[in-house]
Every structure is written in structure tokens, then in C-alpha cells.
The first five atom37 places (N, CA, C, CB, O) and aatype in JSON, in Angstrom:
{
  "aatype": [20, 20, 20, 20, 20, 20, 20, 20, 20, 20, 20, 20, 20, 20, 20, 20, 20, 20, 20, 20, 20, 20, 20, 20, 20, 20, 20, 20, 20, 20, 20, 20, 20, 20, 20, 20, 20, 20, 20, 20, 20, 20, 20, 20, 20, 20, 20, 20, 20, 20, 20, 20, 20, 20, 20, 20, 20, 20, 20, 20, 20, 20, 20, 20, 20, 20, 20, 20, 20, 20, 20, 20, 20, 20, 20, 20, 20, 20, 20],
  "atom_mask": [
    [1, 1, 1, 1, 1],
    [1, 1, 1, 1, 1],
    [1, 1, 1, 1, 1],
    [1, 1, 1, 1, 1],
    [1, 1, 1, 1, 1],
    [1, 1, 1, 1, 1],
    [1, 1, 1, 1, 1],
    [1, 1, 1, 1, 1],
    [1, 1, 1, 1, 1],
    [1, 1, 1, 1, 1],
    [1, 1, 1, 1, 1],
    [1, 1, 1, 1, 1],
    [1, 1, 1, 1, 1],
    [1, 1, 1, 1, 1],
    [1, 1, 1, 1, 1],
    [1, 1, 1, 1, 1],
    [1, 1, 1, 1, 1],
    [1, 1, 1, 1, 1],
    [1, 1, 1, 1, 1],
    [1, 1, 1, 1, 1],
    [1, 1, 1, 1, 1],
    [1, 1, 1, 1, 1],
    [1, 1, 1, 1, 1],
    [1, 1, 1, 1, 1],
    [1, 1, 1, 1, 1],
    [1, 1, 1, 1, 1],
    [1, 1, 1, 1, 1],
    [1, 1, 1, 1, 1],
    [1, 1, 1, 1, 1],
    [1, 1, 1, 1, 1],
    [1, 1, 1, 1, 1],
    [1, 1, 1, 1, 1],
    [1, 1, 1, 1, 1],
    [1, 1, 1, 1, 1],
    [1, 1, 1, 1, 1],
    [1, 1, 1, 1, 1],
    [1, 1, 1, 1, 1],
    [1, 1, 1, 1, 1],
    [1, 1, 1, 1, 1],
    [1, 1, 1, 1, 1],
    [1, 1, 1, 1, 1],
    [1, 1, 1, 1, 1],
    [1, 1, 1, 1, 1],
    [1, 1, 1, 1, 1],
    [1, 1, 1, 1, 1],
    [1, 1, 1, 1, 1],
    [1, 1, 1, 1, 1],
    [1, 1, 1, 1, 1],
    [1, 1, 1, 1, 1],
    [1, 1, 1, 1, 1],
    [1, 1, 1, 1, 1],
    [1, 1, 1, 1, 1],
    [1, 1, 1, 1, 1],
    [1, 1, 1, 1, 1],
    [1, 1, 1, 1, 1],
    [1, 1, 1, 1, 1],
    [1, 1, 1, 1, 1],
    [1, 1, 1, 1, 1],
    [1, 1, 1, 1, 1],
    [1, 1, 1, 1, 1],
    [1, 1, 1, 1, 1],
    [1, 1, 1, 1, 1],
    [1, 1, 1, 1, 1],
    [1, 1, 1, 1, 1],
    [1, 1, 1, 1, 1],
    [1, 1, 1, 1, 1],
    [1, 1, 1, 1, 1],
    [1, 1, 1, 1, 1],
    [1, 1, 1, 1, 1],
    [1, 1, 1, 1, 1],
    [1, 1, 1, 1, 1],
    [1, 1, 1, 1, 1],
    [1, 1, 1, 1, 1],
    [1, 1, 1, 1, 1],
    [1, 1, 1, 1, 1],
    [1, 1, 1, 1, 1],
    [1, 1, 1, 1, 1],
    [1, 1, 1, 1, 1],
    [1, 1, 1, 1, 1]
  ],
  "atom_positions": [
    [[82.81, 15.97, 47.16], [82.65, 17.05, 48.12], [83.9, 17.91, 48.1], [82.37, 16.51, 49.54], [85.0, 17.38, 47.92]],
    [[83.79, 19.14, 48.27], [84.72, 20.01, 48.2], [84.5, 21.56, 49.08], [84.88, 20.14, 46.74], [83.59, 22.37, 49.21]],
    [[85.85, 21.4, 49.54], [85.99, 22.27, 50.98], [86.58, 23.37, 50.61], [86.85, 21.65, 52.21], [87.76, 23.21, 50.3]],
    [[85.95, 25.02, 50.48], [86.9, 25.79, 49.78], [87.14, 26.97, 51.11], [86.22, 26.43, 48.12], [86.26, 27.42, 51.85]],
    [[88.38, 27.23, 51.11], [88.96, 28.26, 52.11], [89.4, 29.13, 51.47], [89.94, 27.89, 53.0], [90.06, 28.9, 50.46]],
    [[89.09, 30.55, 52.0], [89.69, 32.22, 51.38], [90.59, 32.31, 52.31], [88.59, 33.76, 51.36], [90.58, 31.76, 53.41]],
    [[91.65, 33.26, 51.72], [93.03, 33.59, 51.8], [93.26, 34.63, 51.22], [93.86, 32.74, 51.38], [93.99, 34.57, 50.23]],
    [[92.87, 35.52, 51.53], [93.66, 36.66, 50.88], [93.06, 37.03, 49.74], [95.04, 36.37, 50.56], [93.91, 37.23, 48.86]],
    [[91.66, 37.24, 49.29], [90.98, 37.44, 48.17], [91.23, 35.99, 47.31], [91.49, 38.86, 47.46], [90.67, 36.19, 46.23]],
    [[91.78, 34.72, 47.28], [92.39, 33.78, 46.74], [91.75, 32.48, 47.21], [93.74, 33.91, 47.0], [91.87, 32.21, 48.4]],
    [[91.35, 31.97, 46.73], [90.42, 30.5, 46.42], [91.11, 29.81, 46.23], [89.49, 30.27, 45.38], [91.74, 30.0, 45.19]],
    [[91.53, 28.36, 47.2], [91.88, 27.7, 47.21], [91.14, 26.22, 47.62], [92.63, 28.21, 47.59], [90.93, 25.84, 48.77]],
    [[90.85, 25.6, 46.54], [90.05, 24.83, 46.72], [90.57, 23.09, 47.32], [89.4, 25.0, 45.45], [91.52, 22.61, 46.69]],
    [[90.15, 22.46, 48.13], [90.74, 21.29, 48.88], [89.76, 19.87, 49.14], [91.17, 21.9, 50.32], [89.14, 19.49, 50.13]],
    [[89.99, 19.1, 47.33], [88.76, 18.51, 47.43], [89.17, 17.0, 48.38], [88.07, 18.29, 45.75], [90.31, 16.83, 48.81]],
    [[88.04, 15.99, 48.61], [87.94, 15.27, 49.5], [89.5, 13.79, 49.38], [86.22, 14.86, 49.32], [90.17, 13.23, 50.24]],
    [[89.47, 13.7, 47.69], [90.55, 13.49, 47.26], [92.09, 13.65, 47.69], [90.35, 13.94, 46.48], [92.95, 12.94, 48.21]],
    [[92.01, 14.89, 47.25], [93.51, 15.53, 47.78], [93.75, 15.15, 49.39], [93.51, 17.44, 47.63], [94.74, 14.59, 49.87]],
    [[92.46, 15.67, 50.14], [92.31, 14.84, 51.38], [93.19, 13.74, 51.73], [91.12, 14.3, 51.37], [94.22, 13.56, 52.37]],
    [[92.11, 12.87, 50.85], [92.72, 11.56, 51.47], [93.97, 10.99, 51.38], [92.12, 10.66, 51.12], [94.41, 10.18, 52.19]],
    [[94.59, 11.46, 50.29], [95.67, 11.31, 49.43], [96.86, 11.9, 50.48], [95.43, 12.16, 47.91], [97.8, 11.2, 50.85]],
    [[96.64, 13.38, 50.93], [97.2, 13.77, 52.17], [97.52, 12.97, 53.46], [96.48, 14.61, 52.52], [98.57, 13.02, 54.11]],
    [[96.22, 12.07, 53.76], [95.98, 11.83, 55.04], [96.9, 10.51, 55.27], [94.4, 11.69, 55.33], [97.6, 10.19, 56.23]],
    [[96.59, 9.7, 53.71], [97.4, 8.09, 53.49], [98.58, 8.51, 53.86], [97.52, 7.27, 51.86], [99.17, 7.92, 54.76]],
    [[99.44, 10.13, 52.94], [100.81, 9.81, 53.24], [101.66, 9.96, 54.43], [101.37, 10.36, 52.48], [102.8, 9.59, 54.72]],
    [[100.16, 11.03, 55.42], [101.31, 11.13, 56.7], [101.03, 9.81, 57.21], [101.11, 12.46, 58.02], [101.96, 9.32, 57.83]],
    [[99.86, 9.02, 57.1], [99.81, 7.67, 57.52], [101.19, 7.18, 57.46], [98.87, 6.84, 56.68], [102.07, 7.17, 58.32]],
    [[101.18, 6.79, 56.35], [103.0, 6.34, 55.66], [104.0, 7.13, 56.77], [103.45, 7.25, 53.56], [104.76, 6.5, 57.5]],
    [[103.95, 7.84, 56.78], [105.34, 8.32, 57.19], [105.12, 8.57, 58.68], [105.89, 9.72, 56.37], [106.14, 8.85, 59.31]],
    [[103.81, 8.5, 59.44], [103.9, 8.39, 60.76], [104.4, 6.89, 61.03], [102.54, 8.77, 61.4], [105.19, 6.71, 61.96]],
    [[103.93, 5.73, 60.21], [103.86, 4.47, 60.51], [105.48, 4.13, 60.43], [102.83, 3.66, 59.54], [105.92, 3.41, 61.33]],
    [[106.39, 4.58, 59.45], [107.83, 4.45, 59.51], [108.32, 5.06, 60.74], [108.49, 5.07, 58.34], [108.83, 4.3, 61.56]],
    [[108.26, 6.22, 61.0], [108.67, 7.2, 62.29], [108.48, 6.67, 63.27], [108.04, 8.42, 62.52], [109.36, 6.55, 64.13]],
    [[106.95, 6.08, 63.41], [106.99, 5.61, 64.79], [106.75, 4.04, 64.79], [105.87, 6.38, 65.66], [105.72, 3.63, 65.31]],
    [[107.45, 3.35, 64.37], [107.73, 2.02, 64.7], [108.0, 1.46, 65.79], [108.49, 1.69, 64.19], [109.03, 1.83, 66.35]],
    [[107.59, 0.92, 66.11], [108.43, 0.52, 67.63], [109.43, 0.39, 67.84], [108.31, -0.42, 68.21], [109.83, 0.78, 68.94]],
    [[110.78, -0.51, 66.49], [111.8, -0.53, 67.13], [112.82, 0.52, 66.71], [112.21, -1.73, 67.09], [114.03, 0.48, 66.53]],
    [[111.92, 1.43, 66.63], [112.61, 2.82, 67.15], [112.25, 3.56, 68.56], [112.27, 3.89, 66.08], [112.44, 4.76, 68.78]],
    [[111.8, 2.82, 69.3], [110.69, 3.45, 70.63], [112.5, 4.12, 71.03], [109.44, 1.78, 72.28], [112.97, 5.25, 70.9]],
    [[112.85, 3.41, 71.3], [114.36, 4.26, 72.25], [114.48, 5.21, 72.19], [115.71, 4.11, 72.03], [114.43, 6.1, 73.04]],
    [[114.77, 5.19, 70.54], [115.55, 6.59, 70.07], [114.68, 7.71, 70.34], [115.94, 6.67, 68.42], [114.96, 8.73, 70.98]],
    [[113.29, 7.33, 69.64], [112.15, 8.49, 69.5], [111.46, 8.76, 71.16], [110.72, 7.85, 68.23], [110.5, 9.5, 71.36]],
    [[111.96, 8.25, 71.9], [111.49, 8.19, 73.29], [112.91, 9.47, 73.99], [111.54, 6.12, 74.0], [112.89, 10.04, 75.08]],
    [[113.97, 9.58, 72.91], [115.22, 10.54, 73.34], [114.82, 11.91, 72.64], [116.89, 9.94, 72.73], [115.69, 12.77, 72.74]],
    [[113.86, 12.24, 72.06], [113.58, 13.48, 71.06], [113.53, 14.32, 72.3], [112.06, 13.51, 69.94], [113.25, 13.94, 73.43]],
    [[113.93, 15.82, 71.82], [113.29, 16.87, 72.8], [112.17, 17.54, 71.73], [114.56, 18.14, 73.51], [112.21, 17.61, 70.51]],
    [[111.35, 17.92, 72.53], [110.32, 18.58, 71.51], [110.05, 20.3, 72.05], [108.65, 17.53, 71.57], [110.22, 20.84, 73.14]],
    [[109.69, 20.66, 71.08], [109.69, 22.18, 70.64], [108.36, 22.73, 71.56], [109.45, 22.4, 68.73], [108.31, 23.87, 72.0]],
    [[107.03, 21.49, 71.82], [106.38, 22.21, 72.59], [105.46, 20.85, 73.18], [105.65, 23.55, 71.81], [105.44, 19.68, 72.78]],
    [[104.71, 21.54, 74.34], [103.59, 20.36, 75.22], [103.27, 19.32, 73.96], [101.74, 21.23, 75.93], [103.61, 18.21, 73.55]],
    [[102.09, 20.82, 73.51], [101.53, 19.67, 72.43], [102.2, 19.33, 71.34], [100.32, 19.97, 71.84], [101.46, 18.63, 70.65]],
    [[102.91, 19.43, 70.99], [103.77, 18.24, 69.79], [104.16, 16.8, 70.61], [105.63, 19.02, 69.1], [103.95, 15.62, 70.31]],
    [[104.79, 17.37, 71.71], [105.06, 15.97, 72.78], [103.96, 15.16, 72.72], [105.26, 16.28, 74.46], [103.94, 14.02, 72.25]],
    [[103.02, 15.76, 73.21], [101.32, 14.94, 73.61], [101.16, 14.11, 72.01], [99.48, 16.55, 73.94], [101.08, 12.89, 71.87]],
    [[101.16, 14.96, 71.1], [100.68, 14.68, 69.59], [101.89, 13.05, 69.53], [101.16, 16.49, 68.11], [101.57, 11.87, 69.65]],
    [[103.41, 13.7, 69.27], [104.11, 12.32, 69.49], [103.82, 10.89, 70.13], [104.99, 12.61, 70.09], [103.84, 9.74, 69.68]],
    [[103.55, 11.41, 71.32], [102.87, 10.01, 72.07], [101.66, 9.29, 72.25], [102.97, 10.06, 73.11], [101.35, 8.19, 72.72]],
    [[101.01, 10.36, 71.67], [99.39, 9.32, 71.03], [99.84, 8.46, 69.81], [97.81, 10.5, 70.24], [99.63, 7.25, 69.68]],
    [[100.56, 9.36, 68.84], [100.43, 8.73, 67.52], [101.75, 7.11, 67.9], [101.03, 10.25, 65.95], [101.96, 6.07, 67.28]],
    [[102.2, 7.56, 68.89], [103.46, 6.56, 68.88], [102.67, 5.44, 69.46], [104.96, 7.01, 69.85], [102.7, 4.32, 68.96]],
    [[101.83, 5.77, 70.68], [101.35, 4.46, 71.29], [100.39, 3.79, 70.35], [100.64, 4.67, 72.69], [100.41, 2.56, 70.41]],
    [[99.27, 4.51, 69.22], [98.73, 3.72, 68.69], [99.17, 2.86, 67.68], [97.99, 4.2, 68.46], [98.46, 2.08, 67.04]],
    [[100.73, 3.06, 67.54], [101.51, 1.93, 66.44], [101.84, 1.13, 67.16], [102.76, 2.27, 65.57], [101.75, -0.04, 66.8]],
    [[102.47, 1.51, 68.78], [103.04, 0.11, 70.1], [101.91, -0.52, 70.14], [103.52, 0.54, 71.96], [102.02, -1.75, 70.17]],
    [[100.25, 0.15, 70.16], [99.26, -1.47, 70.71], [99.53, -1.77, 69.34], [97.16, -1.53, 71.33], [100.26, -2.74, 69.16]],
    [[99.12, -1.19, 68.36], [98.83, -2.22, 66.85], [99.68, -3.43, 66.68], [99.17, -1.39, 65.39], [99.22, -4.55, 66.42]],
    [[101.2, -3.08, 66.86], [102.29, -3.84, 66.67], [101.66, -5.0, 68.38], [104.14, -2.63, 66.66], [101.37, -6.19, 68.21]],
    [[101.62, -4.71, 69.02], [101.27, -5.95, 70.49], [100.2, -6.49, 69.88], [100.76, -5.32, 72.32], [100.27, -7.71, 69.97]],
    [[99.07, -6.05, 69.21], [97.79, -7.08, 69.13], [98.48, -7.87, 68.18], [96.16, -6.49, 68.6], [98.56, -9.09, 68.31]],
    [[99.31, -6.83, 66.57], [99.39, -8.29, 65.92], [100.09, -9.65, 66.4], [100.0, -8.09, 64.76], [99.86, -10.75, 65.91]],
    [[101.13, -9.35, 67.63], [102.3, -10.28, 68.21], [101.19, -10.81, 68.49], [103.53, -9.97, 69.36], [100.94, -11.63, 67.61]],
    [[99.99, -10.75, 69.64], [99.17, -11.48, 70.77], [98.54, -12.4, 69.43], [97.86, -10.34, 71.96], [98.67, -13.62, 69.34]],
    [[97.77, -11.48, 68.35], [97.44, -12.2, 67.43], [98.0, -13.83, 66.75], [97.53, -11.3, 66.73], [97.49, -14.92, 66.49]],
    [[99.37, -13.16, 66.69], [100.54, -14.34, 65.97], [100.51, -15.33, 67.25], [102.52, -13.62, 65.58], [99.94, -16.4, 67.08]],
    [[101.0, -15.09, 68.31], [100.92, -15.87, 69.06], [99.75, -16.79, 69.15], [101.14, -15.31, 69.91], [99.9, -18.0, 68.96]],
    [[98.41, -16.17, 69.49], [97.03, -17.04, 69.65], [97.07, -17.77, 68.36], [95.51, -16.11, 69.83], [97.06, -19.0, 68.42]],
    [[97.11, -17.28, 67.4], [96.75, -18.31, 66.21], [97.71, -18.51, 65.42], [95.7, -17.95, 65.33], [97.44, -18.73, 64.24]],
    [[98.66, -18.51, 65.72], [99.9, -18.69, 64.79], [100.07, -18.05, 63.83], [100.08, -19.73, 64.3], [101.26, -17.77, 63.79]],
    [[99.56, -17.66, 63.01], [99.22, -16.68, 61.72], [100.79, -15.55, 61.83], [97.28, -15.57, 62.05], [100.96, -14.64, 61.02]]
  ]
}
């Protein structure tokens, strides 16, 4: 599948691929950024606007539960 957007008389085509390939790496690099045991520091940022703040703290809390289920996880079953 392939998603094409005009620009300026200019075709730029953005297939599902490139996509995903995109999507893995901010994965990657949200998942380093927002680690938990950086919550302090990244909890000291000033931000440039509402929504980047808002955007920050969704993406931050869904790495704080991930990181708590796997602890609750480790804990319940030792694993």
C-alpha cells in the first residue's frame, strides 16, 4: 500500500514500509528518552508548548506502566 502526497507540483511517495521503518525508530528513541530512570530529569524539561507537554507525558507514562507491569510481572512469577 502506498500513500502519495502533492507538494508543490512534486510527488512524493510514502510507502507502508518506510512507514513502519519510521515508526520502529521513534519507537527506539522514545523508549531510550523516556525510561523511567530518567523520570527526574525529564520531569525538569520546560516545553515549548501545551501540546508537546501533553504529547511528553502520555508517551512517558506508557513506558512508567510498561516498566511497573514488567516489575509486578517479575515479582508474581519470578521471571
Amino acid at each position: 500500500m502506498t500513500t502519495v502526497y502533492r507538494k508543490e507540483e512534486k510527488t512524493m511517495e510514502y510507502t507502508t514500509n518506510e512507514a513502519a521503518k519510521n515508526m520502529h525508530e521513534a519507537y527506539l528513541k522514545c523508549k531510550t528518552v523516556f525510561d523511567p530512570k530518567h523520570l527526574l530529569v525529564n520531569n525538569r524539561v520546560d516545553f515549548e508548548s501545551e501540546e508537546e507537554e501533553f504529547f511528553y507525558k502520555i508517551v512517558g507514562d506508557f513506558f512508567l506502566q510498561r516498566k511497573q507491569m514488567e516489575t509486578i510481572e517479575h515479582e508474581k512469577y519470578g521471571k
